[in-house]
KELUM-372569 format. One record per atom (N, C-alpha, C): residue in one letter; x, y, z. Coordinates in pm, whole numbers, plus 32768, in hexadecimal, padded with zeros to 4 digits. Last residue first. Layout:
AXYZ...
***
This chain:
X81387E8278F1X81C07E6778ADX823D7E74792CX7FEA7E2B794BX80387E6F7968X80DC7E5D793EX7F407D6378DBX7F407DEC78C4X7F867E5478EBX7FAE7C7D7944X7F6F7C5978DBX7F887CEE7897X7F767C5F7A39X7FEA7C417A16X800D7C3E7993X7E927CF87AA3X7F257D5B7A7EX7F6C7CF17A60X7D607CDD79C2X7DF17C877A02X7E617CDD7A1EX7C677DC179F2X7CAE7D8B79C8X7D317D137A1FX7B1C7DA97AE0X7BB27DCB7A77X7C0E7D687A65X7A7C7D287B5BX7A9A7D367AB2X7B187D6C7A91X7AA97D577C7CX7A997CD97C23X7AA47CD27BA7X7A907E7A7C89X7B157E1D7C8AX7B437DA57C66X79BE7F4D7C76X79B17E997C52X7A517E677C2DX79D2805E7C26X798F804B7CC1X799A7F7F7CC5X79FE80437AE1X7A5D809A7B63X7A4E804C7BDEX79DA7FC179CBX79877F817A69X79EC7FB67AEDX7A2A7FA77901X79C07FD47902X795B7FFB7953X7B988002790AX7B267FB8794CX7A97801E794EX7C3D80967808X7C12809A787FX7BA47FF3789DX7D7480B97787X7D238065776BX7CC7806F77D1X7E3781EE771FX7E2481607774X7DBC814C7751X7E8D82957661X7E9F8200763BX7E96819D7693X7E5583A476C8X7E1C837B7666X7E0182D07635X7F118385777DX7E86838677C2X7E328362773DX8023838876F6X7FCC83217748X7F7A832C777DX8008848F7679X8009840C7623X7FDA8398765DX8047853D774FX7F9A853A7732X7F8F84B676EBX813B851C77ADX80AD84E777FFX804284E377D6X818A858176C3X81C484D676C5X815484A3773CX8151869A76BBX8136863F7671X8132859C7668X81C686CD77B5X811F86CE77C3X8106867B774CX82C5865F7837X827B867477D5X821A864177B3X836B86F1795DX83668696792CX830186E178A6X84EB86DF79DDX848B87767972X83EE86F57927X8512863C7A97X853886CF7AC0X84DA873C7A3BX83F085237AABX8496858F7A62X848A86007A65X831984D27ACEX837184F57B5EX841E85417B35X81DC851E7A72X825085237A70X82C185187AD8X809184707A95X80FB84E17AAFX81AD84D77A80X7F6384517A59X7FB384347A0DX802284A17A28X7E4F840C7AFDX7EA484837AFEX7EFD84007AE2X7CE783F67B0BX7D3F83B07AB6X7DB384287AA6X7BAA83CF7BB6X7C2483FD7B8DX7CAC83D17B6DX7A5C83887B98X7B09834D7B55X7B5183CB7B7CX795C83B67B6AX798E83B87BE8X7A14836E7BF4X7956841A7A32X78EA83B87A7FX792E83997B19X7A9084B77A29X7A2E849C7A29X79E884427A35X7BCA854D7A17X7B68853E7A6AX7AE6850A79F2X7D17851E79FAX7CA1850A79A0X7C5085067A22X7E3D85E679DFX7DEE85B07A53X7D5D85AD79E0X7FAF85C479ADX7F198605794DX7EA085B979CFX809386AC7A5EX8050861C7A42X7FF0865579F8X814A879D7A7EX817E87367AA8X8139868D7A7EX813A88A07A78X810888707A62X816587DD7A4EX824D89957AB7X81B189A47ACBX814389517AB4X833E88F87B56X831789047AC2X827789567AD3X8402897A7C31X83E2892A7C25X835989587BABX84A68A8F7C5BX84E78A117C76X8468898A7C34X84038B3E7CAAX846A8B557C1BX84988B0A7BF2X836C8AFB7DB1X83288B277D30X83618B3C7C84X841B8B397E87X84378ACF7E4DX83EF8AA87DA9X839B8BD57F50X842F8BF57F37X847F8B797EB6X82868BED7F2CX82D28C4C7EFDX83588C357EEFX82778A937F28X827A8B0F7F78X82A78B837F13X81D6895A7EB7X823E89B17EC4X82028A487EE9X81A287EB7EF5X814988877F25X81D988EA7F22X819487137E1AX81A287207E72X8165879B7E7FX813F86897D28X81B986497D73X81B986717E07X808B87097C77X8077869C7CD2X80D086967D25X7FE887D47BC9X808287E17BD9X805787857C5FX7F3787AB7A49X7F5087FC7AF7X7FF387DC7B26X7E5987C17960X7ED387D679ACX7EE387F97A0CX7D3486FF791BX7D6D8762797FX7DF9876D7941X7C298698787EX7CB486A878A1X7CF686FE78B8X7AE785E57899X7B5D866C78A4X7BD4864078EFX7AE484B477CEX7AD684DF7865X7B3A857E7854X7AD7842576FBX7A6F847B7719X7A7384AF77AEX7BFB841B76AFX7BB28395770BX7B1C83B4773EX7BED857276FDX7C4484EC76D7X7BF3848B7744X7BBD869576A2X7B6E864C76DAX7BE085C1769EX7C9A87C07743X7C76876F76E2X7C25871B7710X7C8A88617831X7CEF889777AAX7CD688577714X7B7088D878D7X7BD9888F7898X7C2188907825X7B5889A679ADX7B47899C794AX7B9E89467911X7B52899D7B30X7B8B89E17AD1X7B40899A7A25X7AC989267C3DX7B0A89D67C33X7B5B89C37BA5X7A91885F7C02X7A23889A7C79X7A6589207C3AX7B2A87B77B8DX7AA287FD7B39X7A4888607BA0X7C02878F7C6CX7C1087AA7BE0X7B8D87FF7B5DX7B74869E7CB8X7BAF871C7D12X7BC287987CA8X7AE385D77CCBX7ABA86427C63X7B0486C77CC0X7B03850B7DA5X7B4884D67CEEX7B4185407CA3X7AFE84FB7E94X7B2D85877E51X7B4D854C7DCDX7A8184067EEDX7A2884667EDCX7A6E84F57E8CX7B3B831F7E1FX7B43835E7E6AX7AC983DB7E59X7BB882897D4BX7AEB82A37D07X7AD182E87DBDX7CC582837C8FX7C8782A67CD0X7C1482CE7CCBX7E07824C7BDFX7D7282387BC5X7D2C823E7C3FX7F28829A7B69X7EE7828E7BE8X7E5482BD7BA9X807182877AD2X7FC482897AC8X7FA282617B51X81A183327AE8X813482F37B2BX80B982F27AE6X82E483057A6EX8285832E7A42X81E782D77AA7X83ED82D27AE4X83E8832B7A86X833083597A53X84DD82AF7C23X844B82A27BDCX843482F87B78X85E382DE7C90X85D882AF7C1EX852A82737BC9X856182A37DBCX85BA83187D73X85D082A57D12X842C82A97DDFX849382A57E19X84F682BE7D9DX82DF832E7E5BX833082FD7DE4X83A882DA7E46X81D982D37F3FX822E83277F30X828A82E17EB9X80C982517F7DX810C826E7EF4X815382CE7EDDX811981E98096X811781428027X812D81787FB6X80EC82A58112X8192826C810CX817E822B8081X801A83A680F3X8046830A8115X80AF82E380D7X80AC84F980BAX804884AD80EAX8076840380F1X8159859E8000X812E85B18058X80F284DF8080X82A6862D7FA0X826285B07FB7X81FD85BE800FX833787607F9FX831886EC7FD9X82BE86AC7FA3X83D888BC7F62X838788647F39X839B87A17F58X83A8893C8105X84198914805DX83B688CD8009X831F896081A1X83B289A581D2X83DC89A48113X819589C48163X823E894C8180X82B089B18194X80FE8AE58220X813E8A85817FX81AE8A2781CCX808089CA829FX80568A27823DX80D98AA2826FX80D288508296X80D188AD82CCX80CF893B8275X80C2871182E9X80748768827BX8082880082EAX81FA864A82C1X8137868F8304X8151870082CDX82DB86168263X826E85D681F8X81E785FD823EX8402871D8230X837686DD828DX82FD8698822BX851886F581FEX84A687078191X844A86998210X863186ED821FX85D6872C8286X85728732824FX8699871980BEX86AD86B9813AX865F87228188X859086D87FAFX8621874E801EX865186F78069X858685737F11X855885DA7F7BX85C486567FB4X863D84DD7E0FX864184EF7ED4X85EE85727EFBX857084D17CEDX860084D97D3BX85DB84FB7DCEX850684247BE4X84E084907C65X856084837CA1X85C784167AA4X853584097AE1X854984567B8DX86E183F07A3DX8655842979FFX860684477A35X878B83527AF6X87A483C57AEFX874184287AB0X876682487B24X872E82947BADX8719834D7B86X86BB81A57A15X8717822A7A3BX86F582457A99X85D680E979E8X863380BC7A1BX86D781437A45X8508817179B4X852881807954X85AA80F67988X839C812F7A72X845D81797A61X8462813C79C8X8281817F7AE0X82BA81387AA6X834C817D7A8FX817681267BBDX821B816E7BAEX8263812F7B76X8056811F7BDFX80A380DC7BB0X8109813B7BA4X7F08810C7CD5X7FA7814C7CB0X7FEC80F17C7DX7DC3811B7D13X7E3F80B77CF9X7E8C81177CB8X7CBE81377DE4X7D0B81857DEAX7D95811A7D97X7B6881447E3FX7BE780D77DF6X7C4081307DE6X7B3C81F97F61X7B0881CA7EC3X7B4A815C7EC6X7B2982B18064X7B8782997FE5X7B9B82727F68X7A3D82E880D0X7A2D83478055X7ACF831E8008X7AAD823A8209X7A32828581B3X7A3182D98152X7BA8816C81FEX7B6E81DC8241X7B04822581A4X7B708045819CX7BC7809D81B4X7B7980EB81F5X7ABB7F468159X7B067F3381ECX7B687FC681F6X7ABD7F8A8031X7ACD7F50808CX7AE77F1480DAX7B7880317F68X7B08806A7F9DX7ACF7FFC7FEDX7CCF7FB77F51X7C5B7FB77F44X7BFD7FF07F89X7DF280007F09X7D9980427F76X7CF7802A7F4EX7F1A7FD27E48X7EB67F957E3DX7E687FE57ED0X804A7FDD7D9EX801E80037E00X7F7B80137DF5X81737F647CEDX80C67F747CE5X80847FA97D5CX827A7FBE7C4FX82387F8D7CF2X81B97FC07CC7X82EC7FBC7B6DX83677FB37BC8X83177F727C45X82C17F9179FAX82887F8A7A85X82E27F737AE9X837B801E7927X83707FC6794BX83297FD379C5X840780E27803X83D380D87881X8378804B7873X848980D176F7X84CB80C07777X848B809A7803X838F81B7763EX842681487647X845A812476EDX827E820A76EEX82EF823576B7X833781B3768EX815E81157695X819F817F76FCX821D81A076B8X8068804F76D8X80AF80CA762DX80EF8133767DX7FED7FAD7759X80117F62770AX80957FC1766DX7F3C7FDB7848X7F988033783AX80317FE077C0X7DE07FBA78C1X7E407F377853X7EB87FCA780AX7D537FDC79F5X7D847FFB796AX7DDC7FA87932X7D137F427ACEX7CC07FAA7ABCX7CCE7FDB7A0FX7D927E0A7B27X7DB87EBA7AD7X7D5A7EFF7AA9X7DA77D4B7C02X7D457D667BB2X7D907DF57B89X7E367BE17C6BX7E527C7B7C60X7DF87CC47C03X7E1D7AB57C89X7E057B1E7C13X7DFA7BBF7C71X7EEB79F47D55X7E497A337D41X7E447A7D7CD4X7F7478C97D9FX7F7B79527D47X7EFC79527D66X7FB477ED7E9AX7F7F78107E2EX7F7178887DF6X7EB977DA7FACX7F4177907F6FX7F7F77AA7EEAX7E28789B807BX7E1E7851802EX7EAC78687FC4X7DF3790081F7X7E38790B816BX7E4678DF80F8X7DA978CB82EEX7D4D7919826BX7D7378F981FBX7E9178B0836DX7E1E77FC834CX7DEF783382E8X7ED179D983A4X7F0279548318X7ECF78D1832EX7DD47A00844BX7DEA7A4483BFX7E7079C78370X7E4779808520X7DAA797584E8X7DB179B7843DX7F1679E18563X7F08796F8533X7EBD791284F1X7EEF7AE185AAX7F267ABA8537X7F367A1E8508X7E4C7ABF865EX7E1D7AFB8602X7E847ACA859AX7F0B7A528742X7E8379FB8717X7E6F7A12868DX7FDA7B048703X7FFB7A8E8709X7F7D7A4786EAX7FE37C448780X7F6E7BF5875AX7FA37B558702X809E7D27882AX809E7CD087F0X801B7C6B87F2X7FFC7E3988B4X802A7DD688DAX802C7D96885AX800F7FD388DBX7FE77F4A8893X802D7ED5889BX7F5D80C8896AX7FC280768966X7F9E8014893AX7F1481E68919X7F08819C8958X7F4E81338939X7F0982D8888AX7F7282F988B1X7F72825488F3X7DCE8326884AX7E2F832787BDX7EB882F58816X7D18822D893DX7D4482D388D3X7DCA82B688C0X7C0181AE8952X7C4381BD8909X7C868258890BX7B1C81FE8AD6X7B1D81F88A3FX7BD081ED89D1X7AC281178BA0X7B3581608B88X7B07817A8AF4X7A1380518BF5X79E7810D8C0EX7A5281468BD0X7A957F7C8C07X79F47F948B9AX79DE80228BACX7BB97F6B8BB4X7B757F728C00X7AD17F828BB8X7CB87FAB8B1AX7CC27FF28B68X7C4C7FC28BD1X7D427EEA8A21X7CD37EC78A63X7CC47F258ADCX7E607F2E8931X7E617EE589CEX7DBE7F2889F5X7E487ECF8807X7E497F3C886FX7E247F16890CX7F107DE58764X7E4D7E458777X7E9C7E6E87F9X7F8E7D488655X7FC37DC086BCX7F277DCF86FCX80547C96857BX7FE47CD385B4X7FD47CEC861BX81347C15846BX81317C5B84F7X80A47C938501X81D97B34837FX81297B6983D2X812D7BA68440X822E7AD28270X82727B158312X81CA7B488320X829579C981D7X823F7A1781EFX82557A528251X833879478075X8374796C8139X82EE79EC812AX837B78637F7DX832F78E97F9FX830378DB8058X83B6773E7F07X83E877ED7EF5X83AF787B7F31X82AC76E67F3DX831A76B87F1AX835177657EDBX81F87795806BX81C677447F94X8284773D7F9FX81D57805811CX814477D98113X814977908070X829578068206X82B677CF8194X823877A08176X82A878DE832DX829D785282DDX82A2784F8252X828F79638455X82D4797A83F4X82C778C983B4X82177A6B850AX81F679FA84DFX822E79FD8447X82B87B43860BX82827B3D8591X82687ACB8565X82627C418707X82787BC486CCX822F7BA78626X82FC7D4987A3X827E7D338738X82D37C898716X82F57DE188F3X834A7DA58865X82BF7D688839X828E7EDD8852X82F37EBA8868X82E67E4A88EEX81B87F72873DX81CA7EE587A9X824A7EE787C0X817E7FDA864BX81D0801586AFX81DD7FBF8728X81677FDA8512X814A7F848573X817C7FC585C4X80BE80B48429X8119806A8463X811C804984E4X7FBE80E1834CX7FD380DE8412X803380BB8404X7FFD81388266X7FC5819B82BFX7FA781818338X810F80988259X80EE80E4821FX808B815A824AX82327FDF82ECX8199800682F3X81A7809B8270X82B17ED882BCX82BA7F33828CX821B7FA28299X833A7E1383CCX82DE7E1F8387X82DE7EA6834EX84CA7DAD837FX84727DE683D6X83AC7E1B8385X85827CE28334X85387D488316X84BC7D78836BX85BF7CB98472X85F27CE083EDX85A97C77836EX858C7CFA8598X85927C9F8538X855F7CB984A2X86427D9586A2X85DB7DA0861EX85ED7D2885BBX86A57DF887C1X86C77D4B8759X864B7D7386D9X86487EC58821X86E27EC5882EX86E07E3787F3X85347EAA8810X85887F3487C2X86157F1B87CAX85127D5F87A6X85027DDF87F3X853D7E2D87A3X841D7C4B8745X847C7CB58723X848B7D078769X84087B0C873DX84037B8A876DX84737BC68767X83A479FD863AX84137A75864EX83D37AC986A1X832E78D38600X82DD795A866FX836C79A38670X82F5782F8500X832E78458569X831378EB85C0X823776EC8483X823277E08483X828F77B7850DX81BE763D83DEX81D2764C844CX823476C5843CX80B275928311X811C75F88310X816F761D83ADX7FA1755382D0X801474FA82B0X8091751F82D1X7F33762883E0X7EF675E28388X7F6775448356X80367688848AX7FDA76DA843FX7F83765A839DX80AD767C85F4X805A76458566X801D768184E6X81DB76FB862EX813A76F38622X810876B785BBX8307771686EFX82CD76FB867EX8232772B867CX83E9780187A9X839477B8878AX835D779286F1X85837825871DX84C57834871FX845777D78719X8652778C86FBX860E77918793X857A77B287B7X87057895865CX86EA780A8699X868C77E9871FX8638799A85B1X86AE795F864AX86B478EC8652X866679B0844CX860C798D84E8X8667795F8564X871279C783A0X87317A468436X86B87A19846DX86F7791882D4X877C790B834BX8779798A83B1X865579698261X8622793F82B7X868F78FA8316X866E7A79817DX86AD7A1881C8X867879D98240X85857AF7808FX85997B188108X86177A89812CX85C47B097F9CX85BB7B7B7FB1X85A17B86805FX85F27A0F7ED4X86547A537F3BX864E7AAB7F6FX84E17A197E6AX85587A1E7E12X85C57A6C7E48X84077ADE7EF4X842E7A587ECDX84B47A797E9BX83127B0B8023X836C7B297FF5X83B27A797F83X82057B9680A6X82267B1A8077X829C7B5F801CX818D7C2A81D8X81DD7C3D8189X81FF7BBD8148X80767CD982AFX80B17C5D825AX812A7C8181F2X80337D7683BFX80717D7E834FX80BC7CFD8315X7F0B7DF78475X7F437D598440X7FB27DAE83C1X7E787E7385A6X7E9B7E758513X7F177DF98504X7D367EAB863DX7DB27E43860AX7DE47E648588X7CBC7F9C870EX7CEC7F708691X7D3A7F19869EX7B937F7487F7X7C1C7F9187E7X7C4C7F548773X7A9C7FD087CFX7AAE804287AFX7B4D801687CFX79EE7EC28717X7A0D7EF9879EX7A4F7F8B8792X79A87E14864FX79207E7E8688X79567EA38704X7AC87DEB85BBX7A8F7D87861DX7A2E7DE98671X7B5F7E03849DX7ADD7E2484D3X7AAC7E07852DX7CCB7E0F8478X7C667DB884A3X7BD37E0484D2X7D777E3F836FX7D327E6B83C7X7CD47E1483E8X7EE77DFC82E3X7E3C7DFB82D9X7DFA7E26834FX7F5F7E2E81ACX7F8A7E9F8223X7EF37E5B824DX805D7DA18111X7FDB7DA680EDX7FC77DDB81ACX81777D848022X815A7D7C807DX80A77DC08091X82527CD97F54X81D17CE87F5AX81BB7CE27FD7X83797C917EA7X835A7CC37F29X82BA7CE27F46X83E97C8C7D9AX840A7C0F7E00X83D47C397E75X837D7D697D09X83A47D107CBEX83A77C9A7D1EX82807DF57DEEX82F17DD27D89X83097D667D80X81307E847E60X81677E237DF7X81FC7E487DC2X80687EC57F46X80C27EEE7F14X81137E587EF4X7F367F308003X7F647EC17FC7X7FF37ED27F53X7E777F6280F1X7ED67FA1809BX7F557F268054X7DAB7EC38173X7D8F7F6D8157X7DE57FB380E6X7D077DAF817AX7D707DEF8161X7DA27E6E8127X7C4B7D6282BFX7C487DCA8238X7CE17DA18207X7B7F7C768357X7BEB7CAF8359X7C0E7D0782D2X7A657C3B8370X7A887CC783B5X7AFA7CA3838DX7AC07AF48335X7A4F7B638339X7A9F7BBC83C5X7C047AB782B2X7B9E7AC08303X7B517B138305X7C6A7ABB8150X7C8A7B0381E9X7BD77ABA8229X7D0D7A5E806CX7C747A1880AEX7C7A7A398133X7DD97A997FE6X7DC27B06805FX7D157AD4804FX7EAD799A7F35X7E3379F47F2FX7E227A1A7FC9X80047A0C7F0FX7FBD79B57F33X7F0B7A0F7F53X80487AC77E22X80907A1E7E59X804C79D07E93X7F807B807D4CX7FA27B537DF1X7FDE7AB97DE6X80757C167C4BX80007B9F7C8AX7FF17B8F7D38X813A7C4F7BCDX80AA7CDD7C06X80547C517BF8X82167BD87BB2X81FE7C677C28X81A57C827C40X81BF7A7E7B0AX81B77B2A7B20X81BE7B637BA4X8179799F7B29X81FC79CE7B54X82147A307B5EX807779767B2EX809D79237BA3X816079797B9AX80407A017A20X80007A137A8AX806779F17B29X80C27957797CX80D57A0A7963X80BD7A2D79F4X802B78517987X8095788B79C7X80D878E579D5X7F0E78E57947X7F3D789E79BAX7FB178B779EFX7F5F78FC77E1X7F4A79747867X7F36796E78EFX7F74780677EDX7FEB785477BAX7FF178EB7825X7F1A76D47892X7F09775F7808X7F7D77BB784CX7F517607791CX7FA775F3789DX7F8276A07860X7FF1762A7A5BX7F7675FE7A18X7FE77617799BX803575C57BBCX804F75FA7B3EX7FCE75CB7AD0X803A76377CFBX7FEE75E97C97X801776147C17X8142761B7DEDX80F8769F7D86X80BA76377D30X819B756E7F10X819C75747E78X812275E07E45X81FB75DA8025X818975AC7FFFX818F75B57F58X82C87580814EX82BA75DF80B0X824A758E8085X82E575908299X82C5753C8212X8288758181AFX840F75C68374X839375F58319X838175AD82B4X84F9755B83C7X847775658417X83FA759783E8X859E756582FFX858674D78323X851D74EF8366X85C4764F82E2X854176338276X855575B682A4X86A4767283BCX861C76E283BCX8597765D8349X87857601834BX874275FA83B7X869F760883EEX8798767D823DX877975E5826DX872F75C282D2X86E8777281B0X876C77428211X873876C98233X86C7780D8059X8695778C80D2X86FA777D811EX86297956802AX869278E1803BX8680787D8084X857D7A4B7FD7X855179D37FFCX85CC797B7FB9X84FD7BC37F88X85567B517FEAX852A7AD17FDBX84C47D167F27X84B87C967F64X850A7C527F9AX84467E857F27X849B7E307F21X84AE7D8D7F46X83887FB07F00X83AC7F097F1EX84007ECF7EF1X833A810C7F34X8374807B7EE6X837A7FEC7F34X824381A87EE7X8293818F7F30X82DF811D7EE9X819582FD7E69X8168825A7E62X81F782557ED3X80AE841B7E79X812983AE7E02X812982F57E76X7FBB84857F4DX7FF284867E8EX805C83F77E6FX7E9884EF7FFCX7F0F847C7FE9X7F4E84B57F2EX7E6E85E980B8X7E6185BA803FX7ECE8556803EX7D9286A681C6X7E1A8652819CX7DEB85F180FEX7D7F878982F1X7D7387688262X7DAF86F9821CX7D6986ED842AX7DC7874783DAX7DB787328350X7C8A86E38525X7CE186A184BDX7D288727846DX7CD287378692X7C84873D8608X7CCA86F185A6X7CCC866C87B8X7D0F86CC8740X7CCA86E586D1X7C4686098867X7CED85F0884FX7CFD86338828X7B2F86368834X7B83867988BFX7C0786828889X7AF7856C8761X7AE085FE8761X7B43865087D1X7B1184A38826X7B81849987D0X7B6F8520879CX7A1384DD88C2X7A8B84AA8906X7B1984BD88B5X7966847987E5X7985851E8825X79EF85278877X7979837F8783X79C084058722X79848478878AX792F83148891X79BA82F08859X79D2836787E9X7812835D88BDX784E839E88DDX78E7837B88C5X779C831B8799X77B383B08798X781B83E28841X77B4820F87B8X781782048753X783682C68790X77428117887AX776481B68886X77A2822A8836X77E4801E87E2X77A180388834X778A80C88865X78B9801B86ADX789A800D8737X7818803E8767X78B9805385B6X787A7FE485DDX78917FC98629X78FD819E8589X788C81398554X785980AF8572X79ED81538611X799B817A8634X7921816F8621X7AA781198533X7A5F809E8574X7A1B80C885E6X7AA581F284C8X7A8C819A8479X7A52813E84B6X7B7A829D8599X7A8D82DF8555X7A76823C8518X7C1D8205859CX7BAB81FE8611X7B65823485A9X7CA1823F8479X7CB581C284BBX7C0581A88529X7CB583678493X7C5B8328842BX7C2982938460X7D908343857CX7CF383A08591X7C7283628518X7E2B82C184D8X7E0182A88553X7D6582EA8567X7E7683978436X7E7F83208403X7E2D82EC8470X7EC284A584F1X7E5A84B1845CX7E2884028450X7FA484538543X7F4A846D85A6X7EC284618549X8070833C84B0X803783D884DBX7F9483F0852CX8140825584DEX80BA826484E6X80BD831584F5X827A82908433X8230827A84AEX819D82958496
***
């Protein structure tokens, strides 16, 4: 669910480009204070895309361009490509962006210099990962350029399956509609967008207010859309890793259109394919808010990089204002990649009652030129040696803050 924290960041943000901006953040000052907070691990994905007769007689598939080089089509079939390019509208953001094998979903925000939020969640799915035999019969249609989208509403007592996967807003509209089409031969798009019901010109925004289905917006946003693979960018080239492991979900937060001092922020989780080696189920009753001290050791912060069970090993690259958390208060153990190197303990926050239970050091963390670079473990005993080997053997970008240069993940990532 949306948290109170997530939201609050949400208004200060587009506060900035409203009208009166000091008295909307004093107003939200009143609500509540904020509550300290750190994001860590990652989330998962999963996909979809079958043809029902019925259904794709009313939608028109659009052929994928093919070419002849080699690394093209690496490109156009790979996991860690966008399916279709995110040529988003002015002011629209994509804040949180998450990559599997058949499932790619992209979390977006609309900027509109007002103080009420729109939020947008896209999902492109392939290779049977969604069925388009559960659109209802009967749904309206819409135009979408060459394409025609069907309008699904959803309630709490009829949900339409799969449902949008939020990460740091999730949608809460009831009922929420969804725009549903076939933007390329093999490949099903789900689009839901939401803004906050309009109280008035004197009324100010708050955290609890109510949100209507957006149908225009989202429709405006997939005309946006372009046909076709995009290149995916990797900060790092992760080409020398243990035996076995394999990229499971990419998880992506660019420094713009997000909230202020996040940076570039990219996550890779990689498995072994053993549910049984790598992270395992949370206590049960394991609270994910931030509370002093936790009940148990937990998961903290945005959904999109929580692990899931059977994850074995995370890189996560970050140019976030806390990239030097690490050099503010201690001495480094080593210099790698010329950047200090830490040991620390990531996963989560443990108590006195749990301190015996979980390893004292858990990831190697590289800080420097405004990088942070945490290389963690998710196995019950993990090894500092096998984390340090891969910090040593990635490949960096010369160009952190420039997303445009980097590297190919379809290319650099295994």
């Amino acid at each position: 669910m949306r948290t109170e924290e997530d939201l609050r960041d949400a208004f200060d943000h587009l506060a900035g480009t409203a009208p009166h901006p000091g008295q909307i953040r004093q107003a939200l000052e009143l609500g509540g204070r904020r509550a300290a907070h750190r994001r860590t691990a990652l989330i998962a994905v999963t996909a979809v895309a079958t043809a029902t007769a019925a259904v794709a007689a009313v939608l028109t598939p659009h052929l994928l361009l093919s070419g002849n080089d080699s690394a093209d089509q690496e490109t156009r079939t790979s996991a860690w490509a966008r399916w279709v390019g995110l040529s988003l509208p002015k002011n629209v953001y994509a804040t949180t962006q998450v990559y599997g094998a058949n499932r790619q979903d992209s979390e977006l925000q609309v900027v509109n210099a007002t103080p009420w939020p729109t939020f947008c969640q896209l999902q492109v799915h392939r290779n049977g990962d969604f069925d388009p035999g559960r659109i209802p019969p009967g749904s309206p249609t819409i135009a979408l350029g060459g394409h025609q989208a069907r309008i699904v509403t959803s309630t709490k007592n009829a949900p339409f399956p799969p449902g949008p996967q939020g990460y740091r807003f999730p949608l809460l509209g009831a009922p929420m509609q969804t725009l549903v089409w076939q933007p390329a031969e093999g490949l099903w798009a789900l689009l839901s967008c939401e803004s906050q019901r309009r109280l008035g010109t004197r009324k100010i925004p708050t955290i609890d207010g109510p949100f209507d289905p957006d149908v225009t917006m989202a429709s405006t946003i997939a005309r946006s859309l372009s046909v076709g693979p995009q290149q995916l960018g990797s900060p790092f080239v992760a080409d020398e890793l243990p035996d076995g492991l394999a990229a499971r979900r990419i998880t992506y937060s660019p420094a713009t259109g997000n909230v202020a001092g996040s940076g570039e922020d990219f996550a890779v989780m990689f498995s072994d394919g053993n549910p049984g080696t790598g992270y395992r189920k949370p206590p049960s009753g394991c609270s994910l808010s931030f509370k002093s001290p936790p009940p148990k050791v937990c998961p903290e912060g945005n959904q999109a990089y929580q692990p899931q069970v059977g994850d074995d090993i995370e890189i996560r690259y970050s140019t976030g204002e806390f990239w030097d958390s690490s050099s503010r208060h201690a001495a480094p153990v080593a210099i790698i990649q010329g950047m200090k190197a830490y040991y620390v303990y990531a996963t989560g926050l443990a108590t006195s009652q749990t301190k015996n239970t979980v390893p004292p050091y858990d990831a190697v963390r590289l800080e420097g030129n405004g990088v942070a670079i945490t290389i963690r473990s998710l196995a019950p005993k993990p090894s500092l040696n096998e984390l340090r080997g891969i910090a040593e053997n990635l490949q960096l970008t010369s160009s952190p803050q420039n997303p445009a240069t980097w590297f190919d993940a379809a290319t650099s990532i295994p």
